[in-house]
N, C-alpha and C positions, 0 to 999 in steps of 0.2 A: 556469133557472140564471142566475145575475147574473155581469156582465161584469163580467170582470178588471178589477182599481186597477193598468193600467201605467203612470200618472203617479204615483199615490204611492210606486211599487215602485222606477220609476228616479231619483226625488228621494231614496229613503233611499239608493239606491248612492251619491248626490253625498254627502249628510251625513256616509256610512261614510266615504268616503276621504277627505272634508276632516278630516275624525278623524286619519286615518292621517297626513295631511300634521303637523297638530298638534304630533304624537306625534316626527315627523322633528325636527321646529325644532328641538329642544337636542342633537340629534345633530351637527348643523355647529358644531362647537367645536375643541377642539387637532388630534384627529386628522384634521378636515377640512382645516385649515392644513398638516399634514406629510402629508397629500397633495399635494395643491397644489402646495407646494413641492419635493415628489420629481419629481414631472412637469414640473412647470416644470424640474429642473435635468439631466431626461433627455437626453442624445444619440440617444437613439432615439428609438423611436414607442411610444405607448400600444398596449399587445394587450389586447384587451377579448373575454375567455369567457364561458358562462355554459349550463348545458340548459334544454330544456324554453321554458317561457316567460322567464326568466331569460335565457336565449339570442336569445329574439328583443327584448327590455327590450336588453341588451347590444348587439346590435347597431346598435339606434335609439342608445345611448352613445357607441357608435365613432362612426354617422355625424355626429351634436353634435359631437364633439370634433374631427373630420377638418374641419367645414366652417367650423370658428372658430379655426383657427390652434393646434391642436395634434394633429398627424399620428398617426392610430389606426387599427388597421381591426381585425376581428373575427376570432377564431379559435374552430371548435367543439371543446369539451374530447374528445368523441370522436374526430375526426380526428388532433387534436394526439399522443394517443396513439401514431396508426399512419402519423406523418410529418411531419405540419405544424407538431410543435417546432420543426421546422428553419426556420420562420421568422420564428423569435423570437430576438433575439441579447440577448450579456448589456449590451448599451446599453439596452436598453428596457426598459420598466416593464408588468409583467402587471395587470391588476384583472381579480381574479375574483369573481361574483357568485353566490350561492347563498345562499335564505331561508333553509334550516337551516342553512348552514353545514357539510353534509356530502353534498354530493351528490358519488356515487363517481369519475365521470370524469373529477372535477376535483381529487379527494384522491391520485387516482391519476398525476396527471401530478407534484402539486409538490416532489416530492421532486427531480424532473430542472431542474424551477425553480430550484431553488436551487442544485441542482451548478449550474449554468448563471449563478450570480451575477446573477439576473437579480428586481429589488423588485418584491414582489410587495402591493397592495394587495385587500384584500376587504374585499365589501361583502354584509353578514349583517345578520339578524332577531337573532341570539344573539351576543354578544361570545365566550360562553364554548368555541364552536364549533370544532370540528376546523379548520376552515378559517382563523377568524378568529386563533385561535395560530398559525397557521405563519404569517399574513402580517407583514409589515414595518411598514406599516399599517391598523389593520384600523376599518373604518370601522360604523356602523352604523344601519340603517333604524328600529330599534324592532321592538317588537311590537304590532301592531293588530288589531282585529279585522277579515279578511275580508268584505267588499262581498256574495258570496254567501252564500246564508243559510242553505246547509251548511256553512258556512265553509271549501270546501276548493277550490274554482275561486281560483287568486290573481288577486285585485283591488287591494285596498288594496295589499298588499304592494309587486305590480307596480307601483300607480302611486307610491310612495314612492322604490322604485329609482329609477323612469324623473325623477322630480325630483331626486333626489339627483344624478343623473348629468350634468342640467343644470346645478345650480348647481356642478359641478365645471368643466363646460366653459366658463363665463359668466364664473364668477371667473378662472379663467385665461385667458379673454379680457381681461377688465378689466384684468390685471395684466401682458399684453402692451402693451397700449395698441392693442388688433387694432380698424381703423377700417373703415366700411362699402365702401369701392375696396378692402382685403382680400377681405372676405366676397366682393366681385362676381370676383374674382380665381378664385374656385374654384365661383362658379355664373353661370358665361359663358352658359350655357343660361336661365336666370330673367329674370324682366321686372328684375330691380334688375341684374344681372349686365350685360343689355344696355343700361341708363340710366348708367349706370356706367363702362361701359367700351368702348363702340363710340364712336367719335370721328367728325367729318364729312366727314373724307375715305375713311372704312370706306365710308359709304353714298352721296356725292355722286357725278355722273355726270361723268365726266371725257372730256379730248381731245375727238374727235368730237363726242362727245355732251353739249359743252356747246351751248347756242345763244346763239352772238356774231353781232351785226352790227354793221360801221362806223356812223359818224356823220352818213354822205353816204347812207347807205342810204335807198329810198323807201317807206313803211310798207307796200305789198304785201307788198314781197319780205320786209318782217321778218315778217308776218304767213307768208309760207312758210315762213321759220326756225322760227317759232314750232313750226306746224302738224309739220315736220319732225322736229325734237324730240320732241316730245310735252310738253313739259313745261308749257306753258299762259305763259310768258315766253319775253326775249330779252335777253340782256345787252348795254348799246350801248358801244361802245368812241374810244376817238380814234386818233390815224395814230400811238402810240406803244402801244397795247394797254391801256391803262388804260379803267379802268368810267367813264361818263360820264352813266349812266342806264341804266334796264330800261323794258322795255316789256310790260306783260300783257294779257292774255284782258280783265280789266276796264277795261284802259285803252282797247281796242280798243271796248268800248261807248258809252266815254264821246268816243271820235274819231268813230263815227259819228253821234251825238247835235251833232259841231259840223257835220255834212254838210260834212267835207273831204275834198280828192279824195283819196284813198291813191295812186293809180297817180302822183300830180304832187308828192304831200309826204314830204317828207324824215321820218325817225323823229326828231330831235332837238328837231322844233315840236311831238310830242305826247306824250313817253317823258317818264318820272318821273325828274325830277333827282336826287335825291334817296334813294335805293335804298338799303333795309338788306341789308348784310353781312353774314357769317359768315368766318372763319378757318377753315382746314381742320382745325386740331389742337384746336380744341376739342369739347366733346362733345355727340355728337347731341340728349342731354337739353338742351342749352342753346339748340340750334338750334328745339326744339319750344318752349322756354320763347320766345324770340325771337319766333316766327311766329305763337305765340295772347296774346301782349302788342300786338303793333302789327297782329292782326288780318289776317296774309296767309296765302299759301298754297303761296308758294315763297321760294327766297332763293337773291344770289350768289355765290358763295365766289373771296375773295381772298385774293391774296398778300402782301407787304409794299408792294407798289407800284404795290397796288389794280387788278392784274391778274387778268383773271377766269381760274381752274384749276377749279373746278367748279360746279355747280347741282345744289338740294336743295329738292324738295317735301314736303307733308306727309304724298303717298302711298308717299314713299320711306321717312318716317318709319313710320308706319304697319305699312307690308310688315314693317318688320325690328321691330316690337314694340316702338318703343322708347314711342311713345305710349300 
């Protein structure tokens, strides 16, 4: 028996639905605009239903829409039936989704939809559709042919929805003017959420746990500071608290390469004048961008008056994701 063609079988599911997409294009016209515009000029939230696969399409809609600055979440038309109307108010905007346009648990709510004053968009295979007459605006996929090749698994269809429902959420970002410190706004958990919005005083070690030594210090004892710490530096200071230099793990190679004493020498004849900075309120992505430009592997975070408030390595970086 000869083995299955499942590269040619999954390259024609691509072809079918790039079909399907096709078929969508001239569907984003007027009534995609007075969508748009109904959601944009809601007071509430988008409620986004739908069964079946349609239901879980809908769902992936709400969470697009909730994560780009237009507040949605997901209601199932069966539930809704037996309570969960209650929490849809007539501020908010319904989109319901069904390829025929008649699917019963959701024909069967919109009557209360509409007592309820509340615009109802749908999104259908068929204009002419039960569904797509009750709504306000009724939007629509086309018809395509089905991805499986009994034509009755939704493929195409589904993936028409699931794009249709982006370029609702994208254009109404766009037309926010929704910028990427949004987006990290509502995914604090994500590698762009924490580049974004964790700042260097979130992650820098503070009080204690910074490592300071005066100016008159003997490079032993900074080399204890150092070790003390942990952090592989030391911030050196004057008799007013101000940075005056740092001292590191690789300066401490390059002191013993001049064979000086440490117990007899002060830290000020070997410490780096010269020390980059950080501000506390800027953001840790900048402090990463900082440290792999001039090539280090800590930094000391000052104040206006160049007073050390804390120290930032790059395993501090690291730990909290933001690298």
């Amino acid at each position: 028996m000869s083995a299955f063609d499942f590269i040619a079988a999954g390259q024609q599911v691509i072809v079918t639905e790039q079909a399907a997409l096709d078929t969508l294009k001239p569907y984003i016209n007027e009534a995609f605009q007075q969508a748009c515009t109904l959601i944009l000029a809601a007071k509430g939230r988008v409620v986004v239903m739908g069964m079946g696969k349609s239901g879980h399409i809908g769902n992936k809609i709400a969470a697009t829409l909730a994560s780009t600055g237009t507040p949605a979440f997901f209601v199932h038309p069966a539930e809704a039936s037996h309570g969960d109307l209650g929490m849809i108010t007539a501020q908010d905007v319904v989109i319901a989704i069904s390829n025929s346009g008649e699917a019963h648990e959701i024909l069967t709510i919109l009557p209360v939809i509409k007592r309820m004053q509340v615009k109802l968009i749908s999104i259908t295979a068929n204009g002419n559709s039960s569904l797509a007459q009750f709504a306000d605006v009724s939007l629509e996929i086309g018809k395509s042919e089905e991805a499986c090749p009994l034509g009755l698994a939704p493929t195409s269809s589904t993936t028409a929805t699931l794009v249709l429902g982006d370029a609702l959420a994208v254009a109404l970002l766009a037309s926010r003017g929704f910028t990427a410190e949004d987006f990290a706004l509502s995914h604090p958990g994500g590698s762009l959420g924490r580049k974004l919005l964790l700042r260097v005083s979130d992650l820098m070690h503070k009080d204690e746990g910074v490592p300071v030594v005066g100016e008159h210090t003997l490079i032993r004892d900074a080399l204890l500071e150092i070790t003390r710490k942990g952090l592989g530096m030391t911030a050196v200071v004057n008799a007013e608290g101000q940075l005056i230099g740092i001292y590191t793990d690789g300066d401490l190679r390059r002191t013993l390469d001049l064979e000086i004493d440490i117990r007899t020498t002060t830290i000020t004849s070997v410490m780096n004048k010269t020390p980059k900075t950080i501000r506390p309120q800027l953001l840790a992505a900048e402090a990463v961008a900082l440290m792999e430009e001039k090539k280090i592997n800590g930094v000391i975070v000052v104040d206006e008056q160049r007073r050390p408030v804390g120290a930032l390595n790059m395993h501090d970086l690291l730990k909290a994701g933001v690298v």
